[in-house]
Backbone as a printed PyTorch tensor [residue, N CA C, xyz], in Angstrom:
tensor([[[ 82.2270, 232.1130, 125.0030],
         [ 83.3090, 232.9870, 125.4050],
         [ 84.0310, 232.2890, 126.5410]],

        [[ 85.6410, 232.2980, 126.5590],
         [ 85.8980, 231.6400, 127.3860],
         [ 87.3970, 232.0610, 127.7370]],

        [[ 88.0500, 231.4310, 128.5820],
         [ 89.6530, 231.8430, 128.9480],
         [ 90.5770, 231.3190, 127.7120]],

        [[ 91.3460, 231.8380, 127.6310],
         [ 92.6250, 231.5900, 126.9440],
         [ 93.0970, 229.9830, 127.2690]],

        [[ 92.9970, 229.4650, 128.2490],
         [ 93.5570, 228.7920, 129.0040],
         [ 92.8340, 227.8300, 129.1770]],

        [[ 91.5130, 227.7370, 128.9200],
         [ 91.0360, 226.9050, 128.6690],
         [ 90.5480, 226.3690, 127.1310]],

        [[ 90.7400, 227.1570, 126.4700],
         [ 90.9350, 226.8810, 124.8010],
         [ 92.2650, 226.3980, 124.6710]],

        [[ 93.2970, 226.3620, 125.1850],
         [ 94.6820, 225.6010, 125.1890],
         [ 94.4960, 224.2980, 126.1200]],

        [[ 93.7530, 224.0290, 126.7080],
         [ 93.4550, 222.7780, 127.2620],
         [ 92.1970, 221.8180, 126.8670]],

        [[ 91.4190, 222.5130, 125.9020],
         [ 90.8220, 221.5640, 124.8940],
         [ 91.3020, 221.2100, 123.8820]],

        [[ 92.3870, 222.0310, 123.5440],
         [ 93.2710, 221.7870, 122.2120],
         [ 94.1530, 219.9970, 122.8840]],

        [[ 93.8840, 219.8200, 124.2180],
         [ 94.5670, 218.8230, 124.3090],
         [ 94.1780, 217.5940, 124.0660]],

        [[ 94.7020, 216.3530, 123.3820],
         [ 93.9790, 215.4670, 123.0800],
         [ 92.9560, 214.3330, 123.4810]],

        [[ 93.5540, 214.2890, 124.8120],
         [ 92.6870, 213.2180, 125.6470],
         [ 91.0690, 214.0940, 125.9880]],

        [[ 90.9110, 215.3960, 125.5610],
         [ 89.7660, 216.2670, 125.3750],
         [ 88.9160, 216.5800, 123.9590]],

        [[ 89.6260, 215.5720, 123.2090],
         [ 89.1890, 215.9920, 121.8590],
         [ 87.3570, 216.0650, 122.0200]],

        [[ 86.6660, 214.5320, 122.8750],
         [ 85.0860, 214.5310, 122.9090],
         [ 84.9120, 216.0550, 123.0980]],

        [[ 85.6270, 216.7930, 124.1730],
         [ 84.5310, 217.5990, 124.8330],
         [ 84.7340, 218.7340, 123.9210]],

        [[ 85.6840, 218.9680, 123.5530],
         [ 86.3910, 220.0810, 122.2510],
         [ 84.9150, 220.3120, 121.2490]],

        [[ 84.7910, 218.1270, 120.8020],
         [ 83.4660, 218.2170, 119.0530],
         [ 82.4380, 219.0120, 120.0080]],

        [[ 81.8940, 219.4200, 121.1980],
         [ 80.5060, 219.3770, 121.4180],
         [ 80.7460, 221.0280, 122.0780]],

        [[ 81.7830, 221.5640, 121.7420],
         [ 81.9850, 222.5870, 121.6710],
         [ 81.0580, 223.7570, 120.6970]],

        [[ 80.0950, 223.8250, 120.2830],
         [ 79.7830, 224.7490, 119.2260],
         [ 80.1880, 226.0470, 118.7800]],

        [[ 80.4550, 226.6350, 119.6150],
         [ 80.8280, 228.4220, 119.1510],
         [ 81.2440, 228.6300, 120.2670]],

        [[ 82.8500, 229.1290, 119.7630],
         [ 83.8550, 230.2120, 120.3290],
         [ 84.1890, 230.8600, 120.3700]],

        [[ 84.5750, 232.1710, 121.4290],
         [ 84.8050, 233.3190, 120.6400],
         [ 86.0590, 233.2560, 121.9490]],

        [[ 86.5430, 234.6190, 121.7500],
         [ 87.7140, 235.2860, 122.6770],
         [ 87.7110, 237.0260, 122.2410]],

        [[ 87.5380, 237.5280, 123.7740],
         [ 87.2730, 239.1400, 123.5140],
         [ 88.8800, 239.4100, 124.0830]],

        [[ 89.0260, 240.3890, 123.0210],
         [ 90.5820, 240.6280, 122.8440],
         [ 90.1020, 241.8890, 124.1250]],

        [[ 92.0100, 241.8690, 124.5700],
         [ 92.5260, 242.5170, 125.7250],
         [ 91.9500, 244.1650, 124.9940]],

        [[ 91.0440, 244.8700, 126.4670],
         [ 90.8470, 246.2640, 125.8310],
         [ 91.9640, 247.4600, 126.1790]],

        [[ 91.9840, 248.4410, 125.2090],
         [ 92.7570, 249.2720, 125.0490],
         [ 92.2260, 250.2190, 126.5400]],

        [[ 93.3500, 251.4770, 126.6720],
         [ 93.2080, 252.3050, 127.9930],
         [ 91.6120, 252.6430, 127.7410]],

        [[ 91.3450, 253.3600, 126.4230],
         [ 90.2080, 254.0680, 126.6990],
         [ 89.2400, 252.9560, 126.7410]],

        [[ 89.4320, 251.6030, 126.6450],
         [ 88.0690, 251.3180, 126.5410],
         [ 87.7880, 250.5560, 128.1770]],

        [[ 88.6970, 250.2640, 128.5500],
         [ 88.7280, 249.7550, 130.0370],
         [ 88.1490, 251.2930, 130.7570]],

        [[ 88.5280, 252.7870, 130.1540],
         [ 87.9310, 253.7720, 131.1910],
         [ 86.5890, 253.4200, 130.8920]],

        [[ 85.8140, 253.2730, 129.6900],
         [ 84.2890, 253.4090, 129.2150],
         [ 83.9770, 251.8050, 129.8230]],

        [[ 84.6820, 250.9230, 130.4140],
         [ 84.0000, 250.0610, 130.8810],
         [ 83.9360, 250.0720, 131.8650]],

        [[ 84.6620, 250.4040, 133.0880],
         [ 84.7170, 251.1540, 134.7040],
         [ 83.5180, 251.5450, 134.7330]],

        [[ 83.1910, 252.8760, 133.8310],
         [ 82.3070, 253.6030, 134.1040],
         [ 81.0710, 253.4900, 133.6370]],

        [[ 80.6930, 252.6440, 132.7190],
         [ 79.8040, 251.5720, 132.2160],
         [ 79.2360, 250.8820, 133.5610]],

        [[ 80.1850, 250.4790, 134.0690],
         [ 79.7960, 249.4780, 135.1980],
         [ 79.4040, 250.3450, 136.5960]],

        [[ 79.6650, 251.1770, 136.3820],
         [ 79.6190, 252.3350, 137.7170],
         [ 77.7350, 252.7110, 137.4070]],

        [[ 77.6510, 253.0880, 136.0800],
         [ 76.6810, 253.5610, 135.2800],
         [ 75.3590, 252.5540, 135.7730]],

        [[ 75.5980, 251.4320, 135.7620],
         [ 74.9020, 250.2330, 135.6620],
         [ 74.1700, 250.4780, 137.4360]],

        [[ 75.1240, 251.0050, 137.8100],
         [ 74.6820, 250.9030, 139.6960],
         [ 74.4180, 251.9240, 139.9900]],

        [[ 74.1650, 253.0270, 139.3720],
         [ 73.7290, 254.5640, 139.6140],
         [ 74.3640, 255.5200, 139.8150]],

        [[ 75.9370, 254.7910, 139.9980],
         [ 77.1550, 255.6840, 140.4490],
         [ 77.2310, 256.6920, 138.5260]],

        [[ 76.9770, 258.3650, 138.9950],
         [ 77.2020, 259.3130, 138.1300],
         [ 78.4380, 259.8220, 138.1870]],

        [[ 79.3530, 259.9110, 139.0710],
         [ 80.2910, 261.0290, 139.1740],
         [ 81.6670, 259.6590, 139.0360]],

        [[ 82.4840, 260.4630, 139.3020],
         [ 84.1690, 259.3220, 138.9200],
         [ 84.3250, 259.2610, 140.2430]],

        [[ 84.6460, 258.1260, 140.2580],
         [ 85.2360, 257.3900, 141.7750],
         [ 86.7600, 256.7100, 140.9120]],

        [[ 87.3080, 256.7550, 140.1640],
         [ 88.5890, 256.1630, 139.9040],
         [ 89.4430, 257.1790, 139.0120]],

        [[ 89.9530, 257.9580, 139.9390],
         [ 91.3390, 259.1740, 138.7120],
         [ 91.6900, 258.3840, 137.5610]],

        [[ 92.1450, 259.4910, 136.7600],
         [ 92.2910, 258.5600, 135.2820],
         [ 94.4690, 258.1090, 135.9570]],

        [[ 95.1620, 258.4730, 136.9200],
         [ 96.1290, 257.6080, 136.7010],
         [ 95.5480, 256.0930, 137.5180]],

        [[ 94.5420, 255.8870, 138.1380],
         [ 94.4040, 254.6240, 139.0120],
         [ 93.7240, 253.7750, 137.7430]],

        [[ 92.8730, 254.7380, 136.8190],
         [ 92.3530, 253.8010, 135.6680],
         [ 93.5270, 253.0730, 134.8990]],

        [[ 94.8130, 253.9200, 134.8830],
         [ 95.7610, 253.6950, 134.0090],
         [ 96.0830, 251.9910, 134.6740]],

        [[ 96.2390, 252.3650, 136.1240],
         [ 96.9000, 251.3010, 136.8390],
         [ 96.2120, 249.8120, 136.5320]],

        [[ 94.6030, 250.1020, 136.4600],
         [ 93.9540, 249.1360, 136.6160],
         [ 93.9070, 248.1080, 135.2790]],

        [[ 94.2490, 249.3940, 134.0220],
         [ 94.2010, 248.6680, 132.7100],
         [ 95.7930, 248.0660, 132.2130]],

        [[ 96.7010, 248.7150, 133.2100],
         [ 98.1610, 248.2650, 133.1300],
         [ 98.2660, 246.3890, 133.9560]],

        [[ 97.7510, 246.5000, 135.3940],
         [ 97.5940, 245.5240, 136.1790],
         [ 97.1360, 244.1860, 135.4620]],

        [[ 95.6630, 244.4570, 134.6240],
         [ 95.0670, 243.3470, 134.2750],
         [ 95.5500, 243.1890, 132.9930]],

        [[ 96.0370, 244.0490, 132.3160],
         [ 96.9030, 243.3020, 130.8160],
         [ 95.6120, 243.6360, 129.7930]],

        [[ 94.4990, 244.9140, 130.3750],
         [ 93.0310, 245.0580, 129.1990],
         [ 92.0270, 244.0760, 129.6460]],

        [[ 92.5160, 243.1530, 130.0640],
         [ 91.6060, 241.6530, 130.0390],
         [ 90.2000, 241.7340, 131.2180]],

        [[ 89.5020, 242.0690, 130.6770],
         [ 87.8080, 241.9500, 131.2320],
         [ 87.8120, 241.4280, 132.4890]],

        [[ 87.9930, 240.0260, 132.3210],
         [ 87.9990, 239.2960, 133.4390],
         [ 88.3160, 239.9000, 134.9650]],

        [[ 90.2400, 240.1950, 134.7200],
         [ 90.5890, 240.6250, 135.7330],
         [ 90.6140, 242.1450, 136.1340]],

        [[ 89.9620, 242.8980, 134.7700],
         [ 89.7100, 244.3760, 135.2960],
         [ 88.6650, 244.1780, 135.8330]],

        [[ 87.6800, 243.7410, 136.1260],
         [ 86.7640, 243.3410, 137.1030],
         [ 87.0930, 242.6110, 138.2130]],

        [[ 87.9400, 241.9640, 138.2240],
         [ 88.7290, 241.7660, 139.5900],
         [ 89.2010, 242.8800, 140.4150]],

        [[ 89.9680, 243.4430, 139.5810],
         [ 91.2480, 244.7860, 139.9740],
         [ 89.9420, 245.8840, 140.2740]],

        [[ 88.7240, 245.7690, 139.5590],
         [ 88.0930, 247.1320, 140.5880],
         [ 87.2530, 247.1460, 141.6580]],

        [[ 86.9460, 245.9060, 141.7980],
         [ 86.2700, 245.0990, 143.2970],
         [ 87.4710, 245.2230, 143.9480]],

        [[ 88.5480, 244.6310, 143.8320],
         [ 89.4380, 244.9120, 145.0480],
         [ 89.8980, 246.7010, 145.2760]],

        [[ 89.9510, 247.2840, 144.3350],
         [ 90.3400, 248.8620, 144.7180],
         [ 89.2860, 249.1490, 145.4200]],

        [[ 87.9340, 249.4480, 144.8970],
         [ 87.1300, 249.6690, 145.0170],
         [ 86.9430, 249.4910, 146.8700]],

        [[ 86.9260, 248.4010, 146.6850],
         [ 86.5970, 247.8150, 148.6240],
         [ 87.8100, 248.2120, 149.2620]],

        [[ 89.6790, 248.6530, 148.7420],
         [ 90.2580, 249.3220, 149.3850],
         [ 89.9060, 250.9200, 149.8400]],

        [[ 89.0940, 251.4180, 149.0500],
         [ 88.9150, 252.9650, 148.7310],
         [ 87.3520, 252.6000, 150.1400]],

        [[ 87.0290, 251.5740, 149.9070],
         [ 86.1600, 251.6680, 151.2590],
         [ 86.8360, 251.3370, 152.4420]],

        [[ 87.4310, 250.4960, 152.4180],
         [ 88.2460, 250.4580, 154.1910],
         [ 89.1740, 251.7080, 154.0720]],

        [[ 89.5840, 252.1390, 153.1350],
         [ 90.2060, 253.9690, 153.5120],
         [ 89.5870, 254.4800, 153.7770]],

        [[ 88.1580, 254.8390, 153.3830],
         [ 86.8540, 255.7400, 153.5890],
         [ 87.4370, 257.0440, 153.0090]],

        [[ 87.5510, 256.2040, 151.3810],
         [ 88.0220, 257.9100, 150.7910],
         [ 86.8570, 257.5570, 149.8530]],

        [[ 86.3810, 258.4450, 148.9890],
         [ 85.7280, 258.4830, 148.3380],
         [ 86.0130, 258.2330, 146.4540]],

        [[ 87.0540, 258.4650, 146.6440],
         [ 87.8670, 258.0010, 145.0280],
         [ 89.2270, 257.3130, 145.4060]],

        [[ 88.8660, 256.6030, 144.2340],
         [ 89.9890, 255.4300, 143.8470],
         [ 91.2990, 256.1810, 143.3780]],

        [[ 92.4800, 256.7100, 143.9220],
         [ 93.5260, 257.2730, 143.3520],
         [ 94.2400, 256.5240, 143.8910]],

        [[ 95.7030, 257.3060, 143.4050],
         [ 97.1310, 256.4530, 143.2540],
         [ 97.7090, 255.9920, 144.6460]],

        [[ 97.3180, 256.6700, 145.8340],
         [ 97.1230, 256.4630, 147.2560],
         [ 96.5410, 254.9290, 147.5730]],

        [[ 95.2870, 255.1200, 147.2430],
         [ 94.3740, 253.8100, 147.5270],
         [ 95.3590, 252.7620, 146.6760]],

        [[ 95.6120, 252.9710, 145.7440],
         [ 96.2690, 251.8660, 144.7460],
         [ 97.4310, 251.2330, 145.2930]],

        [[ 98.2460, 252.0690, 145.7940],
         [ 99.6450, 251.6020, 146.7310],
         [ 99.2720, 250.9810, 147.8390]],

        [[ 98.2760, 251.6060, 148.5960],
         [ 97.8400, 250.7810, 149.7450],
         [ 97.4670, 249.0310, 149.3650]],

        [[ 96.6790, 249.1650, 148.1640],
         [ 96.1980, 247.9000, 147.9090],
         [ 97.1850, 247.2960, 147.2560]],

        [[ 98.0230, 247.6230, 146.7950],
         [ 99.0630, 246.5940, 146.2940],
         [ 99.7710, 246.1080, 147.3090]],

        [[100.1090, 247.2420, 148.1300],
         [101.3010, 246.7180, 149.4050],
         [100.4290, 245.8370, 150.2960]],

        [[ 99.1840, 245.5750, 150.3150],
         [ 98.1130, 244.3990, 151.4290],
         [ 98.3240, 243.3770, 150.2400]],

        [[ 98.1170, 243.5270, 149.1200],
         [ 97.8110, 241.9970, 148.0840],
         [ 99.4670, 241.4750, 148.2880]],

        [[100.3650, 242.4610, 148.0330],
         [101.7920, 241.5270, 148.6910],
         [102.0840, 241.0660, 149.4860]],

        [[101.9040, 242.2630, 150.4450],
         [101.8340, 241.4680, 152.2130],
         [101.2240, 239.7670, 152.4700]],

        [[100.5610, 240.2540, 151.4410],
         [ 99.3160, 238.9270, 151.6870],
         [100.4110, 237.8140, 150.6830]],

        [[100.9950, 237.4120, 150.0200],
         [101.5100, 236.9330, 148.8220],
         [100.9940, 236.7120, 148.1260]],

        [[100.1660, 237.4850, 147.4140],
         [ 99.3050, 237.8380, 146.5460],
         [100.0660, 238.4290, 145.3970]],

        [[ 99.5900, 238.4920, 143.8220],
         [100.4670, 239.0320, 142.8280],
         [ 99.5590, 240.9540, 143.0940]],

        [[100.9160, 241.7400, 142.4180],
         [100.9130, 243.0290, 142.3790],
         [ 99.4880, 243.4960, 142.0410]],

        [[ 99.1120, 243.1440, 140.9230],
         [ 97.7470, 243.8640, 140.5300],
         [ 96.7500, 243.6850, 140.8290]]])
């Protein structure tokens, strides 16, 4: 399993060796709204967290931000997540979300 981006840079030729010794590839397609909510909370699940710490519009945000893509919805909820702790609110809503976008800009950082 691997990036997009790096399957377009083995496709390049001066990489062909490392491409043959490649054996099995896959690529997990971008997930839909509901399945980014069942993976939030999957992952919440995993750490003992029972109750919702992310409103379903901040879920919206988070699966809009990262484009579905695994990778960076796991980015996007470590960073909310640790905003919703320096707020010392207890859920991730559309509040916390503005805050953290307007610090990742401040910062010149991209939006999501």
């Amino acid at each position: 399993m691997g990036h997009t981006e790096l399957r377009q840079k083995l496709a390049w030729w001066p990489l062909e060796a490392i491409r043959q010794r490649v054996t099995l590839a896959d690529q997990l397609p971008p997930f839909t709204a509901e399945q980014t909510a069942r993976d939030v909370q999957h992952h919440l699940q995993s750490v003992g967290i029972d109750h919702p710490v992310f409103t379903d519009s901040a879920l919206q945000a988070g699966h809009d931000g990262s484009q579905g893509i695994a990778r960076r919805l796991n980015t996007w909820a470590r960073k909310y997540l640790l905003a919703a702790y320096a707020a010392q609110s207890p859920l991730v809503d559309d509040t916390v979300v503005a805050t953290a976008i307007h610090a990742r800009q401040w910062a010149g950082m991209v939006s999501s």
